[in-house]
N, C-alpha and C positions, 0 to 999 in steps of 0.2 A: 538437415532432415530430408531436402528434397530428393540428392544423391540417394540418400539409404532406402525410401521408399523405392526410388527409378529401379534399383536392384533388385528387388523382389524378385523370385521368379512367377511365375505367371501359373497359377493352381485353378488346377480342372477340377472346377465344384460342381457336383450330378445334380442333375436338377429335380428339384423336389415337385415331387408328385402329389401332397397333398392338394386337397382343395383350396381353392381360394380364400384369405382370409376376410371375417367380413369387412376390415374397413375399407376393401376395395368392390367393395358391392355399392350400387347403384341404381336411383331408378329415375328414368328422364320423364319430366313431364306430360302427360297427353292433351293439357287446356291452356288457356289465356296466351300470350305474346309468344309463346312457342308456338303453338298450333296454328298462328297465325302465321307467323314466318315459316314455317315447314309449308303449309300452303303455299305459299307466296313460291316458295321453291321447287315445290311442284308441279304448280301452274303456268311459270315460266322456264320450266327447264333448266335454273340454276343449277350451280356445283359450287360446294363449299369443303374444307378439308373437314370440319367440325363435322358433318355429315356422312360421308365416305369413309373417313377414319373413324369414326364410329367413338368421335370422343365422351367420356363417359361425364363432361360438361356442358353439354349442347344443351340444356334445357335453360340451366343459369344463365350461360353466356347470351344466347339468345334472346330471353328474358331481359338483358338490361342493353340491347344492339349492338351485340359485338359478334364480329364472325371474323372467319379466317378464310381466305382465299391464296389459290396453288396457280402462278403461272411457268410459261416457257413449258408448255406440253407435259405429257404424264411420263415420261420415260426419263430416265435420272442416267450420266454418264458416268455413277459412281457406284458402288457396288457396299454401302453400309450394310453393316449386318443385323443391326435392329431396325431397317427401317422393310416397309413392305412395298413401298414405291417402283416399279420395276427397271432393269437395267439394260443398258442397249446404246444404240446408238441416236442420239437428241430426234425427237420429232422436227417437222416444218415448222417454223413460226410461224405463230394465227398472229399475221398483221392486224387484226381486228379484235386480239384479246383483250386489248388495254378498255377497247368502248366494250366489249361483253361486262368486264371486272365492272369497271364504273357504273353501267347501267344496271349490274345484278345489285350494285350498292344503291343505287338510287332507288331500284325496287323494293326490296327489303326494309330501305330506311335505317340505314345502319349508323350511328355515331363514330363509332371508331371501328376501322377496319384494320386485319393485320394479313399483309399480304407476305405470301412466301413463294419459294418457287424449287424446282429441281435443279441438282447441278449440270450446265451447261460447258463444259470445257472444251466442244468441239465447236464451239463458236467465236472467231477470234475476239469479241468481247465479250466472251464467257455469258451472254447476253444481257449484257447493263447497259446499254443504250435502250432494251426493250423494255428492264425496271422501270428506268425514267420516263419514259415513252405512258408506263402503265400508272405512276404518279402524278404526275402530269394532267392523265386524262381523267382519273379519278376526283383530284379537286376540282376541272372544269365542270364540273356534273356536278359533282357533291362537296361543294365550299364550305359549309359546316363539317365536315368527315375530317375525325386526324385519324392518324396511319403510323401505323408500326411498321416497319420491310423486315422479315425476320431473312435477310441471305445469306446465300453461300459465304465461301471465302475469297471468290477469284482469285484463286492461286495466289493470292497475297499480291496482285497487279494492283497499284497504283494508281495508275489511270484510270482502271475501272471501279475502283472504290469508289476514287473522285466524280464518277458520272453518280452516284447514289449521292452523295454530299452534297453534290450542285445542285439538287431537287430538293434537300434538306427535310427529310420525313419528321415526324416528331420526335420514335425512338427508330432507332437500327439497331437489332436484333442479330446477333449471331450465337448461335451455341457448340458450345466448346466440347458438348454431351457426355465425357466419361473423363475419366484421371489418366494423367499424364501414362501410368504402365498400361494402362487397355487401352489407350488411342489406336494402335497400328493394327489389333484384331477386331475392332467394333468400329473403324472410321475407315479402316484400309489405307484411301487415296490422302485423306487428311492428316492434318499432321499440327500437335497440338502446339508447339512454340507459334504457328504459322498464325492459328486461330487468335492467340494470344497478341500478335502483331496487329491481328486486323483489327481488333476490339481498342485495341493502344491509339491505333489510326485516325480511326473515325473519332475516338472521343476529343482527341488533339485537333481535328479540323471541327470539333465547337457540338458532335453530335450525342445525344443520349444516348448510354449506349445499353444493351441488355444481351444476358446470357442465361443458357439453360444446362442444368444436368442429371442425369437420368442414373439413376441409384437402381439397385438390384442386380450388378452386372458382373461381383465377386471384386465392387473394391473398398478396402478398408477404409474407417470412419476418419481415420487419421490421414488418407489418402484426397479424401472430397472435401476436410478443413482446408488441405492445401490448395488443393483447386481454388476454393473460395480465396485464400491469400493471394493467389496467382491473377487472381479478378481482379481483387481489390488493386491490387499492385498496378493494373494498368486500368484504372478509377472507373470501370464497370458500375455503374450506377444502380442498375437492378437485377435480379439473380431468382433465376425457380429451379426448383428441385422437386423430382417428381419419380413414381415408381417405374421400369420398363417392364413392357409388358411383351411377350413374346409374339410377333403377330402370326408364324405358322411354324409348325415344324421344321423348317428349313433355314430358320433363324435363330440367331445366338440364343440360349435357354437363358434363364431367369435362373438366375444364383441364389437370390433372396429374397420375400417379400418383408421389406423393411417396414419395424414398428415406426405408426406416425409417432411416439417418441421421438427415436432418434429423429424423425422431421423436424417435428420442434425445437430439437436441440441444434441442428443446424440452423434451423432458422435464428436462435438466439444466440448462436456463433456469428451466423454473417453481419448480422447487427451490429455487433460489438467489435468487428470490423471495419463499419460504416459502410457498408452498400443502404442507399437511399429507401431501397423497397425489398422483400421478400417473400413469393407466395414459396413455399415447404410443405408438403404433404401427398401421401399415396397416388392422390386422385389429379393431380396439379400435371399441369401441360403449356407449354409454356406460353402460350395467348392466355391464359387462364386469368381471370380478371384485369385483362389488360387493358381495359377505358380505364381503369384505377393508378395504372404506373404513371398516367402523366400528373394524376394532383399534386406532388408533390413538386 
């Protein structure tokens, strides 16, 4: 089946002009433990991606201490086409981001934090000496706090994986974001066997492992079952699926806004799979109730 799908060819769906349906309508809190924490991030000048990205769970996630943090500068050395992050060549390292991260986390009062970062490839450890550097400092501050690392793939390097293993986060996070035939137009530089390797990797040196995919992108249903088998296959533990949203004109259109049906029906596909955990639905990003991935 996986050959006959990789053949497809690849169909330019126009994108649809209607309005937004409503179940991707949303409205974030203005009181109690948000407005708290939004202060708090005010007042100290934090930066959070839940924030900035303008995710449309910032009010829940917040509400129960979960936030998402961006390290290794704002400029990405990879040129995805859904993402809005910008492209270029790596910032400086703020030697001093690992105590910003940590102490934004001590302020805030975060239980679980999920840290993520831009790709760095023009650093010869693609910067995972700075991950661990940013783990590290995070428990010394905040020793109740677990941690998600949602990273890169470092080019599938080995040794640099292994500096993220040696720190041993709770889960490690990588997503694999689209099916096998759209990887090389919506990932460009990545490349999907590769992701699939690292996610193999990490769970084989003893780590949680977690993946995301981003639906609406023109791939067939029968296309993101296999993705899902593809996970499973290399014992991907937890798995979200979520709708992509176009972030400007300048970025891959939105092909579909898929019915939370079909959500649930993946979600009761991966199940019956055996992935451990699965949030499915429109609104779903891949931190998205993530202090809940570790109870099991």
């Amino acid at each position: 089946m996986a050959n006959k799908i990789e053949n497809k060819p690849l169909v330019k769906i126009k994108q649809n002009k209607r309005i937004k349906p409503d179940w991707l309508k949303t409205q974030i809190p203005g009181d109690g433990k948000y407005a708290e924490m939004l202060k708090l991030v005010k007042d100290n000048k934090l930066h959070t991606i839940c924030e900035s990205g303008k995710c449309p769970n910032i009010g829940e996630c917040w509400g129960v201490g979960t936030a998402t943090f961006m390290i290794l500068g704002n400029t990405c050395t990879r040129s995805c086409q859904f993402c809005n992050v910008a492209t270029g060549k790596g910032d400086v390292l703020d030697n001093l981001e690992p105590f910003k991260v940590a102490q934004s986390i001590n302020i805030m009062g975060i239980k679980h934090a999920v840290i993520t970062s831009v790709d760095r490839d023009d650093l010869p450890d693609g910067g995972s000496e700075h991950w661990a550097k940013t783990v590290q400092t995070i428990r010394e501050f905040n020793p109740e706090t677990t941690l998600e690392t949602l990273i890169p793939d470092f080019q599938g390097k080995i040794e640099q994986l292994d500096t993220i293993v040696n720190v041993a986060p709770e889960i490690v996070s990588h997503n694999i974001e689209t099916v096998r035939r759209l990887t090389k137009e919506v990932r460009v530089q990545a490349k999907y066997e590769r992701s699939l390797f690292v996610l193999e990797y990490l769970e084989k040196a003893g780590m949680k492992t977690k993946s995301g995919i981003m639906c609406g992108m023109g791939e067939t249903e029968e296309e993101v079952i296999e993705t899902l088998q593809d996970l499973r296959k290399v014992n991907v533990s937890i798995v979200t699926l979520g709708q992509y949203m176009q972030p400007t004109s300048r970025h891959l259109k939105v092909a579909e806004y898929v019915h939370p049906d079909t959500f649930e029906r993946y979600k009761n596909i991966g199940l019956e799979l055996g992935f451990e955990y699965i949030e499915s639905g429109p609104l779903v990003r891949s931190s998205y109730h993530a202090e809940q991935h570790l109870k099991k």
